[in-house]
C-alpha positions in Angstrom: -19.1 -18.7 -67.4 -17.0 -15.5 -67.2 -19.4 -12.9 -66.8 -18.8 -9.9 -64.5 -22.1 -9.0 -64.7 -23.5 -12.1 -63.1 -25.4 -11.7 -59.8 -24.8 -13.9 -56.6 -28.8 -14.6 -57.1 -28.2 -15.6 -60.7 -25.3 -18.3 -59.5 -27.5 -19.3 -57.0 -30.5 -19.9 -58.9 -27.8 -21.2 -61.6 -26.8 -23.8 -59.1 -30.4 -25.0 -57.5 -31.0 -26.0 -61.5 -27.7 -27.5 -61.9 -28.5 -29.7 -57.9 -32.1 -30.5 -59.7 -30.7 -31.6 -63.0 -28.2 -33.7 -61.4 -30.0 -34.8 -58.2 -28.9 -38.4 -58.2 -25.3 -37.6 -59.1 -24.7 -35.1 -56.7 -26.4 -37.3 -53.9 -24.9 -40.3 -54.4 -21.5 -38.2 -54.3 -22.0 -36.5 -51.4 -24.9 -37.3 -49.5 -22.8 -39.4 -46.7 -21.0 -36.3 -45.9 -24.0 -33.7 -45.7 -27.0 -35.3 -45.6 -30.4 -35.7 -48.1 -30.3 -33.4 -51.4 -33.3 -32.6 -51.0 -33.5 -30.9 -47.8 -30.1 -28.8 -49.0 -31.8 -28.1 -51.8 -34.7 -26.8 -50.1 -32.4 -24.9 -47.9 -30.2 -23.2 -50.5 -33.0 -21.6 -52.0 -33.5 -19.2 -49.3 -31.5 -16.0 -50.1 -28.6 -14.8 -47.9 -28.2 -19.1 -46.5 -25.0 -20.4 -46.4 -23.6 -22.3 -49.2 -22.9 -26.6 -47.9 -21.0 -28.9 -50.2 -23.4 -29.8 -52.2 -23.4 -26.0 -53.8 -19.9 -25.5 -53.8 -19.8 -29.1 -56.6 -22.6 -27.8 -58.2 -21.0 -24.5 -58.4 -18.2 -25.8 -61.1 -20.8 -27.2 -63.6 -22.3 -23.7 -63.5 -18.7 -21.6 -63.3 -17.1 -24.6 -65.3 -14.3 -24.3 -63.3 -12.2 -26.2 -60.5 -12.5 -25.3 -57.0 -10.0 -26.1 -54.9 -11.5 -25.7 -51.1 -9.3 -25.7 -48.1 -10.2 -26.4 -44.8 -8.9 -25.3 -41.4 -7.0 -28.1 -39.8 -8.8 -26.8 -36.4 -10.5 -30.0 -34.9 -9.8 -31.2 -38.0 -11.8 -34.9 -38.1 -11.4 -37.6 -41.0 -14.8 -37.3 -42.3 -14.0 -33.4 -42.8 -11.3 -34.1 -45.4 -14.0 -34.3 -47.8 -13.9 -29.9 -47.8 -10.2 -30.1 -48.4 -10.5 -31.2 -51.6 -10.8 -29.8 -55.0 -13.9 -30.2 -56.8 -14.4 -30.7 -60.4 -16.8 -29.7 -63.2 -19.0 -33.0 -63.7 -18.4 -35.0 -67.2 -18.7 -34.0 -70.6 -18.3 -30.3 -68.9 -14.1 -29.2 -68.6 -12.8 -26.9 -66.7 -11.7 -24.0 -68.0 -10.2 -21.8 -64.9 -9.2 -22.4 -61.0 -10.9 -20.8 -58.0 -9.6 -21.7 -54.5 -11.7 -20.6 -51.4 -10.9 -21.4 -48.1 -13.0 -21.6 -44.9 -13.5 -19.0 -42.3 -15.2 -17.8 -39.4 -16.2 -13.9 -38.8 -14.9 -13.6 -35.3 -11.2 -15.3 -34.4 -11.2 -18.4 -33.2 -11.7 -18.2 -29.3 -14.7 -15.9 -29.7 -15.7 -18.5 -32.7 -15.4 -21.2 -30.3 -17.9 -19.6 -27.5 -20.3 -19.1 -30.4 -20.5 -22.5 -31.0 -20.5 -24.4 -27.8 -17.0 -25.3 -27.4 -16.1 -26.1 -31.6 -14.8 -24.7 -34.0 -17.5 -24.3 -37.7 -16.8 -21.9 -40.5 -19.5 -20.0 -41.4 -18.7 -18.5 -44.8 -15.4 -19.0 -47.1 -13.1 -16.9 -48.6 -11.3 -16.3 -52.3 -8.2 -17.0 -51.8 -5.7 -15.2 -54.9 -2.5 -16.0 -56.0 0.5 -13.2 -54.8 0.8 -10.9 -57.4 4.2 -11.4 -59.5 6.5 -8.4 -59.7 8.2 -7.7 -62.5 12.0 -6.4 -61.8 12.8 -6.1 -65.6 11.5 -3.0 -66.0 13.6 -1.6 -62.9 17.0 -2.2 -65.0 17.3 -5.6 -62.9 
C-alpha cells in the first residue's frame, strides 16, 4: 500500500481485518508474548489505544512491508527481545519497502520511571529515517 492519502483509522480498521482473517496465525505466533488475540483485538478497536505486537505484524500484511522494530535496551529482559525484531509480511504476501520504528516514552526516562512505579514501558514508537545522503558532486568535489 503506498497511499498518502490513507488515514490512521483506515490502517487501523485495515489491520483489525487483517488480526480477524488471520486469527489463528497471528496467535499462535505471538500470543505467549502478549497474551489472547481476542482481547487485543477487542482493545485495538478503540480509537486513539495504543498499538501491541500483535498490530504492529499485522500491520506489514496491510502496508506489505518489513518493519524492523527496535527496543530500548532499558531493563531490557529476554522475553522482550521479541520487539527487537523485524517483522515480516505473512506468506504468499512480499514485501515491497522497509519501515523501522523504534520505542519511546513522552517524558525522559526518570520522569518515565516515576510514571510507572519504578520501570521503564514505552508508550508509543517512533519512525525512525535513514540520514539523508549529500551529494558533494555538484559542489565541484
Amino acid at each position: 500500500m503506498n497511499n498518502p492519502a490513507v488515514t490512521t483509522s483506515e490502517l487501523r480498521v485495515r489491520t483489525i481485518i487483517e488480526l480477524v482473517i488471520n486469527e489463528s496465525y497471528y496467535e499462535t505466533m505471538y500470543s505467549q508474548y502478549v497474551g489472547p488475540i481476542d482481547i487485543a483485538i477487542k482493545a485495538f478497536c478503540k480509537n486513539y489505544t495504543f498499538s501491541e505486537l500483535y498490530e504492529i505484524a499485522a500491520l506489514c500484511n496491510v502496508l506489505q512491508c518489513n518493519i524492523r522494530s527496535v527496543y530500548p535496551k532499558i531493563d531490557f529482559q529476554q522475553y522482550m527481545a521479541i520487539w527487537d525484531n523485524v517483522f515480516t509480511p505473512v506468506s504468499p504476501i512480499i514485501a515491497n519497502c522497509n519501515i523501522v520504528i523504534m520505542w519511546s516514552y513522552a517524558l525522559n526516562e526518570k520522569d518515565a520511571r516515576e510514571a510507572n512505579n519504578g520501570t521503564w514501558s514505552p508508550n508509543h514508537f517512533v519512525p525512525l529515517i535513514s540520514q539523508a545522503i549529500h551529494n558533494d558532486s555538484n559542489n565541484g568535489n
